[in-house]
N, C-alpha and C positions, 0 to 999 in steps of 0.2 A: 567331744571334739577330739578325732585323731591327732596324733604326734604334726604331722605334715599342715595338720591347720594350725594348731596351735602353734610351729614356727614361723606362720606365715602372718597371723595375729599379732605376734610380737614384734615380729619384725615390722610391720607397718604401723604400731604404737611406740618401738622404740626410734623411728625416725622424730618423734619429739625430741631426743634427749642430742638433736643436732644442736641443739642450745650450749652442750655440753660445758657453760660455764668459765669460760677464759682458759681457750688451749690455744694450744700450736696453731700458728695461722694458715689456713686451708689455699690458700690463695696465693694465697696461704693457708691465717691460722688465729682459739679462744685461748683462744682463747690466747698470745704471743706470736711471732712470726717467722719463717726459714729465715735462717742468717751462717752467714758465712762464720765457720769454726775454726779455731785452729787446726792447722794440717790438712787443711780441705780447701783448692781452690774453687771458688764460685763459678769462675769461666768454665771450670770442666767437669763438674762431681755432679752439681747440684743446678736446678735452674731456678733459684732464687739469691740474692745476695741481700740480705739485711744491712739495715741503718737502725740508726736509735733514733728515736723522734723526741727524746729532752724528757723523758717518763724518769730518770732516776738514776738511769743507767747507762751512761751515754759516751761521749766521744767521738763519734761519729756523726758523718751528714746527717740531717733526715732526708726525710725522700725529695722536698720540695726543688731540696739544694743539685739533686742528680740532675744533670741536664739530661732535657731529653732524645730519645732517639727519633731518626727520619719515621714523619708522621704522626708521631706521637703527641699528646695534649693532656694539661692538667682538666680537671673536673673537680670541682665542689661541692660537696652534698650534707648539708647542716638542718639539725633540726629546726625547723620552721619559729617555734618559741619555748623561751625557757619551761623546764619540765620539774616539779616538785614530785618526790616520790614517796613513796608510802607503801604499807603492806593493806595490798588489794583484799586480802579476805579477813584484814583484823588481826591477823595471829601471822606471829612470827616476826622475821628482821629482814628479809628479803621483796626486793620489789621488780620483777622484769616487767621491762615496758616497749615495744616494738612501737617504733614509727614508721609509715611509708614513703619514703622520700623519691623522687623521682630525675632522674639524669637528661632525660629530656633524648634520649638515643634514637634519632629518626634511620639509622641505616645499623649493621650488623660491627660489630667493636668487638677488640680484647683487651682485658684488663691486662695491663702487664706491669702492675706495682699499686700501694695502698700505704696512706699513712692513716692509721684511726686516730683522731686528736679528743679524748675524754676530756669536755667541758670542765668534770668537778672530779678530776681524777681520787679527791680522798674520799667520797661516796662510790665512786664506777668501779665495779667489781669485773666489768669484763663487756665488752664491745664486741657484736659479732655482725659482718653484713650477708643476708640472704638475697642471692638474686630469687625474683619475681618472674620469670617466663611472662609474655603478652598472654597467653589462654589465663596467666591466673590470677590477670590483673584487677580485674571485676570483683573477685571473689575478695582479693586485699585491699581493694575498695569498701567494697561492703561492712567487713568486718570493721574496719577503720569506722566508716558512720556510724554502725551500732554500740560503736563503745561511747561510753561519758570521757570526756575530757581529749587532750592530745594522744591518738595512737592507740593502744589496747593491751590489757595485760597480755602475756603470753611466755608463761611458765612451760618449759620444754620447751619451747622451738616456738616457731615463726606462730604457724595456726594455718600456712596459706598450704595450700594443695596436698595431692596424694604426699604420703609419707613412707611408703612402703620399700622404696629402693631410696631411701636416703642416708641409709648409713653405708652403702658401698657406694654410693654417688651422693654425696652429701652436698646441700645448694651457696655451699658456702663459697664468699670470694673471699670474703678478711676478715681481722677481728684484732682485737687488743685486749691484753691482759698484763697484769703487773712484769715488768720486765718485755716486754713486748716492745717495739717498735717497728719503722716502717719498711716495706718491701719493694723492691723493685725485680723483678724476674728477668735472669737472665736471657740474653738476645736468641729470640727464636720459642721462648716459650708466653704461653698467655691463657686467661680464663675468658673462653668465649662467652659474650653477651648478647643475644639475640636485638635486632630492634624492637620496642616498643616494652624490653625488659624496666622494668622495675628493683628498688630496692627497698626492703625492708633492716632497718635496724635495731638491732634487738641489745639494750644496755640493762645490764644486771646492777642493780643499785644494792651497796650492800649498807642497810639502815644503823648497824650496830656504829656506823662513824659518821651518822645525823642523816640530815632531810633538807640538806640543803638545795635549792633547786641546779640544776642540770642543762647546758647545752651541746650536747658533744656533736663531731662533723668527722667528717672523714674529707681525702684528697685523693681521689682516683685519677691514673695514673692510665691512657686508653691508645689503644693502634685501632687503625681501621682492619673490619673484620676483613678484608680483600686482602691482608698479608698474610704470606705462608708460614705461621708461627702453630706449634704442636700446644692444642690443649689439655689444659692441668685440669687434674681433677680431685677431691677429699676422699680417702675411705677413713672410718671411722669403725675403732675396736673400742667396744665396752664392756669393762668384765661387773659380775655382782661384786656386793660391798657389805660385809655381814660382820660388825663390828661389835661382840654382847661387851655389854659393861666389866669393870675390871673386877677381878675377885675381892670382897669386901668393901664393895659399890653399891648401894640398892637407890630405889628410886622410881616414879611414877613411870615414868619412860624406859625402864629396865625390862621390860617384854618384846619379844618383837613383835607380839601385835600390836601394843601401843603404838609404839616408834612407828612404824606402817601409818597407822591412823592419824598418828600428829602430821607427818609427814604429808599425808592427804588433805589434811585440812588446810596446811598451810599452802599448798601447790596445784589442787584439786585431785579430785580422783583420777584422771588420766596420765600426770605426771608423775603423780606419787607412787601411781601403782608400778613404776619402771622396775622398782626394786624387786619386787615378784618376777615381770617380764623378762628380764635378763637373765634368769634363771632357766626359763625357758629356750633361749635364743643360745646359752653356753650350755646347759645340760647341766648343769650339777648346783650345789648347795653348799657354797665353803662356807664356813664359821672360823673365825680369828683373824689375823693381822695379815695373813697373805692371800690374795684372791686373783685367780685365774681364769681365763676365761680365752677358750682357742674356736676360731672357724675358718672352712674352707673360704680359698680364695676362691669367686663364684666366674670368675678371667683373665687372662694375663691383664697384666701389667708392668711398670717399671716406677719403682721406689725411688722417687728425687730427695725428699725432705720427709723428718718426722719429727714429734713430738708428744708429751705425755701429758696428762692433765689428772689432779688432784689437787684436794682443797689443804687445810690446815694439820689435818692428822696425818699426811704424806710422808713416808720417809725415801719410797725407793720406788722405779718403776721403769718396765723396759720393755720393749714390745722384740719380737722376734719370727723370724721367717725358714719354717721346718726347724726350726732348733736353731738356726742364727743369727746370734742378734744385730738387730737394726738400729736401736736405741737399745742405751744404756743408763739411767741418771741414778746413780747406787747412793746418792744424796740429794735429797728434791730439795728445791728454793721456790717456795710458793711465788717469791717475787723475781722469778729467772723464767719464765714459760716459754722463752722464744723457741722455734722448731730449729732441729739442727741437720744440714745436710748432708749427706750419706752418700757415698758412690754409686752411681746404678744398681739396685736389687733388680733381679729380672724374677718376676713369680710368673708361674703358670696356673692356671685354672687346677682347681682341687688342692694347691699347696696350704697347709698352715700359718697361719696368721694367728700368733699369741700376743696378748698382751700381761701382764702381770705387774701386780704395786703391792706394797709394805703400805698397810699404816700402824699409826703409835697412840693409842687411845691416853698414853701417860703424856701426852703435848697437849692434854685440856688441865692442868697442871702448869704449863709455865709460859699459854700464850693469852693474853688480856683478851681475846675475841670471845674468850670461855667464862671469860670472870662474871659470875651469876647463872651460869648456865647451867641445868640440871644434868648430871648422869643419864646416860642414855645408851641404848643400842642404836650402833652408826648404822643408816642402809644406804642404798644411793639416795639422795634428793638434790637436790636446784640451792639451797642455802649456803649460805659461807662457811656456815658450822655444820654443814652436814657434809657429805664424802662422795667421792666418784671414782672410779678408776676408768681412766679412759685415753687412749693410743691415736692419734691420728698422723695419716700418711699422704703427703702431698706423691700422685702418682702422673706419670702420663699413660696413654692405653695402645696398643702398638695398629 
């Protein structure tokens, strides 16, 4: 396989990792959500203004309390019945589980706000909603039938449609993650929803704090798609994650081809294998505590909102455009992921798009998620204890 397949292999395996684990909200955002910062007005920087939805972090409205604007309407969308979760393949602590939930959208809508509400927030690791397009609703059907019980594992991402342009157009509208709360986007912007769109929700249960069962719902937040509002859209930067054990560390999992394999067992071989993929998709092979990873932007656009995502080893992480940064969090708070907005970036086709994270392999030492947990080499995976590095950029397209 030439250079030119194999980045194109990658890249349509790495649109799994749109799961990416409780970031920035796309729609925001996994995994948290754009929210108005200090120094940054909402009405003019950014077209999202953040609320706390009562997660921990709060002070603020949630979204329900914003009144709405001309034409606008709440919408409810909850898991159908409580969800017990579990680790699908026996191994490990992690359990993603996708629902398809349905909004009932007979004409064409834009989202223009989202409160995720995590039913069992001390199990939910992170809440992400994928729109469903009408052509791929059959297919998120089906899969839904073939699965046992309510909804269907799906480790990496959704499972529904082509994957190939999903990390520069990623299908996400929202998402929650610790420190996250809810969104409403400022007037004039929105995430189009086609009619007869579908949604999929994908909640990452993280088992090391039980199995308690689960209902979580979201509060969509909708204009008719007949308004002249500019649609929002996700790109998504992922860099590799190659974290070897510390010196005078040993252990079963101290290879990196174990750590690979564990990694696949627990996630399956398509998911697991990201940690290779990325390698592919960024060119190179870092080893140690800092990992980078740069690509061209493939079209203009315009940077509204960003944010960064990593797990429990996180120290630092910043994404940057030609060498300017856009984000900066030079101390990560795994329970702080909301996205922060930024004043117009204007990129043009072929610019640099970097993102870059620090992790601390000595924080499985002093955080209880590790207590029992063997020494390992970190790579990317899907688990709470395992690691990511990953940038996402709420953009509009001119």
């Amino acid at each position: 396989m030439n250079r030119r397949s194999r980045v194109a292999a990658a890249a349509a395996a790495l649109g799994l990792l749109v799961a990416g684990c409780g970031t920035g909200d796309s729609g925001g955002a996994d995994n948290g959500h754009p929210g108005a910062e200090a120094g940054h007005d909402p009405g003019t920087t950014t077209p999202s203004e953040s609320t706390d939805a009562g997660h921990g972090h709060g002070g603020t409205e949630p979204v329900k309390a914003r009144p709405l604007r001309a034409g606008e309407r709440f919408l409810d969308l909850r898991m159908p019945a409580p969800y017990t979760p579990s680790a699908p393949t026996g191994k490990g602590t992690d359990d993603y589980r996708c629902f398809l939930l349905d909004p009932g959208l007979t004409e064409d809508a834009f989202l223009t706000g989202i409160d995720v509400l995590p039913g069992n927030p001390d199990v939910v690791h992170h809440v992400i909603l994928f729109q469903v397009p009408p052509g791929q609703v059959a297919e998120a059907k089906r899969i839904d039938a073939g699965s046992e019980g309510q909804g269907w594992t799906c480790f990496g991402g959704s499972g529904v449609g082509a994957v190939g342009d999903s990390i520069d157009r990623a299908p996400w509208i929202g998402a929650w993650a610790p420190g996250g709360g809810g969104t409403v986007h400022q007037k004039g912007y929105g995430v189009p929803l086609a009619a007869g769109t579908q949604v999929v929700m994908q909640v990452h249960y993280n088992l090391l704090a039980g199995t308690e069962p689960d209902t979580s719902a979201a509060r969509l937040r909708l204009a008719p798609g007949s308004q002249d509002l500019k649609p929002l859209e996700t790109v998504l930067l992922p860099a590799p994650v190659e974290l070897p054990c510390r010196p005078g560390k040993t252990g079963p999992l101290c290879g990196r081809a174990a750590a690979m394999a564990d990694v696949k067992a627990r996630f399956g071989e398509r998911a697991g294998a990201l940690g290779d993929l990325l390698h592919v998709l960024c060119g190179a092979e870092p080893v140690g505590p800092v990992q980078t990873c740069t690509r061209k932007a493939n079209a203009p656009m315009t940077i509204r909102a960003a944010a960064g995502h990593m797990h429990l080893l996180g120290r630092a992480i910043s994404v940057q455009v030609n060498g300017r940064k856009v984000l900066d969090i030079p101390v990560w708070n795994f329970d702080d992921q909301k996205s922060r907005p930024v004043p117009p970036v204007e990129v043009k086709a072929g610019d640099d798009l970097t993102v870059t994270c620090r992790h601390d392999q000595s924080l499985r030492d002093r955080l209880p998620a590790f207590d029992g947990q063997p020494e390992r080499y970190v790579v990317w995976g899907e688990g709470t204890t395992d690691e990511m590095c990953l940038g996402i950029l709420l953009v509009t397209r001119p």
